[in-house]
C-alpha positions in Angstrom: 25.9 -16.5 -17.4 22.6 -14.4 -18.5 20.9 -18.0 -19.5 22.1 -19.0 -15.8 19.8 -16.2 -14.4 17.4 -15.9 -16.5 16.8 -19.9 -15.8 17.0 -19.1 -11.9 14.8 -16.3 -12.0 12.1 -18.1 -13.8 12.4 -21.1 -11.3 11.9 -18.8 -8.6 8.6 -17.4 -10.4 7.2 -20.9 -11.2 8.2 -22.3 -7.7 6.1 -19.1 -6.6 3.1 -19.9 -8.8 3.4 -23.8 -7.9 2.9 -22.6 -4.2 1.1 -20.2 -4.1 -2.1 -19.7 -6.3 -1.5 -16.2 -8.0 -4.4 -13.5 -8.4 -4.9 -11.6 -11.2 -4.1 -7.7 -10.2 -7.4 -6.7 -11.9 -10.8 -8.6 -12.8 -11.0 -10.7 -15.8 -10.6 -10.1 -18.7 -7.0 -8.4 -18.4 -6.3 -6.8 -21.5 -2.9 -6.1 -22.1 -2.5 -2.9 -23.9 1.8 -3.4 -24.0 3.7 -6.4 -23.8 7.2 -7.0 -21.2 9.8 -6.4 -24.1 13.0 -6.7 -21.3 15.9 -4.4 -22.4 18.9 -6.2 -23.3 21.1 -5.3 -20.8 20.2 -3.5 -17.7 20.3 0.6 -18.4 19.1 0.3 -21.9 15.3 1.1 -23.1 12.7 -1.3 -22.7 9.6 -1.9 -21.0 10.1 -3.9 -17.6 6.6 -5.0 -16.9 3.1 -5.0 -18.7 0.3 -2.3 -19.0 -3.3 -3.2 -18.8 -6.4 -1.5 -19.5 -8.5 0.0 -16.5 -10.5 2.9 -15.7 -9.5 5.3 -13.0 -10.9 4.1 -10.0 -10.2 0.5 -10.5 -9.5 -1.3 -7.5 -6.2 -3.2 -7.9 -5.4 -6.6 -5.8 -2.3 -7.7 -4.5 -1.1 -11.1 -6.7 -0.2 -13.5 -3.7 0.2 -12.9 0.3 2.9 -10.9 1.0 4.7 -7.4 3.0 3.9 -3.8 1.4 7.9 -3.0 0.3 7.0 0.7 -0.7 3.7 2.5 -0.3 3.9 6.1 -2.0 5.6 8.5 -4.7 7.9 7.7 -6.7 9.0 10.5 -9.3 5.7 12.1 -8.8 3.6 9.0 -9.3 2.3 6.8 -6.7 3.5 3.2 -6.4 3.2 0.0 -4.6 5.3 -2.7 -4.4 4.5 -5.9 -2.6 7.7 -8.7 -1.4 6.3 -11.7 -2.0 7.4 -15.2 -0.7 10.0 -16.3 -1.9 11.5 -12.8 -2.5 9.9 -12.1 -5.8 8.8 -8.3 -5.8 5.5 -6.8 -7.5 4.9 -3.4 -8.6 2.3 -1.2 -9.4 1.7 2.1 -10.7 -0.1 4.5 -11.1 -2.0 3.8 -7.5 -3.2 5.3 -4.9 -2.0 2.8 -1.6 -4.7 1.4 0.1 -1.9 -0.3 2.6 1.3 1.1 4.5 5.0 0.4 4.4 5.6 -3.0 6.3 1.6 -4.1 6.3 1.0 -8.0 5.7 -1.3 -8.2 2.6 -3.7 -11.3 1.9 -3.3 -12.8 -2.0 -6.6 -10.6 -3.5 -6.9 -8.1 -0.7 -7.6 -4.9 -2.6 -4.5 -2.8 -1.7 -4.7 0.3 -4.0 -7.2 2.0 -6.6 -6.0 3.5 -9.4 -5.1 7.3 -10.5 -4.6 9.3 -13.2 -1.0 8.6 -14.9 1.1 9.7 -18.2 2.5 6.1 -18.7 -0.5 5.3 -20.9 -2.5 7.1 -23.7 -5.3 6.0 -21.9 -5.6 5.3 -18.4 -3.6 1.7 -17.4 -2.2 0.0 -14.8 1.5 -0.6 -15.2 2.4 -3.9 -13.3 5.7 -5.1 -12.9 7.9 -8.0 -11.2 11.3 -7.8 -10.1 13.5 -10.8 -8.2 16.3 -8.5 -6.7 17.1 -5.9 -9.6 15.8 -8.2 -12.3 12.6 -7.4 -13.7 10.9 -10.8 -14.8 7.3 -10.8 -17.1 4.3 -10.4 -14.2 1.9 -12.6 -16.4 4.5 -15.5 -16.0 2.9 -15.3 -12.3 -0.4 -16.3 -13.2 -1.7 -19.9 -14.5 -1.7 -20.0 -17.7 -5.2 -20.6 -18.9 -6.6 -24.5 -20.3 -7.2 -24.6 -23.8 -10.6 -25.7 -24.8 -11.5 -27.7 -27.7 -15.0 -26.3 -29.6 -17.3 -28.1 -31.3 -17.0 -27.7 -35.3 -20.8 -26.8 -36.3 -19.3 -28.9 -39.6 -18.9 -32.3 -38.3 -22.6 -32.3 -36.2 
């Protein structure tokens, strides 16, 4: 059953990147400062998105066009959460909203900035993805980059 859903749930986030070209939530380069690491079942510890590296200040974009699900705090911190098509959800924290409850967003529109936060030793925005109560790995949303062949300064 779990490799059921887990195979559903990344169809729906490939089907969303095949149809939708994904933005990255922050300019290149993102720097991931801790991995998704799911927890094995659904109450137990883990970390149920990815943190990247940004100053305070940073303007954060929305991945792919979608509705603003939830624009405010949430246990003191502010968050965002964008439905996307398709239903998959994104998440992001901690921001300050640039966009309301129910706004249609643009795939890049700038829809927050981002604030002070404890989830981090250093200041980080936490981004997450969720399809229903499922939280999937956010990178899997982006294309995943060409490899590149160098030249070997040996063989010239």
């Amino acid at each position: 059953m779990t490799t059921l859903l887990l195979t559903l749930l990344l169809t729906l986030s490939q089907a969303f990147t095949a149809s939708t070209p994904a933005v990255r939530p922050l300019p290149p380069p993102l720097i991931v400062t801790r991995w998704w690491d799911p927890p094995p079942t659904p109450y137990a510890a883990g970390h149920r998105g990815v943190d990247l590296a940004a100053p305070v200040g940073a303007e954060i974009r929305a991945t792919g066009p979608g509705r603003v699900h939830h624009a405010g705090p949430v246990a003191g911190r502010g968050v965002l959460s964008l439905t996307l098509p398709g239903g998959l959800r994104t998440t992001y924290e901690p921001v300050r909203p640039l966009v309301v409850e129910g706004e249609e967003v643009a795939a890049g529109q700038v829809v927050a900035v981002l604030t002070e936060g404890a989830h981090c030793p250093r200041p980080c925005l936490h981004w997450g993805l969720l399809a229903g109560d499922v939280y999937l790995n956010p990178l899997a949303l982006l294309p995943r980059p060409t490899p590149r062949l160098l030249p070997d300064p040996g063989r010239e």
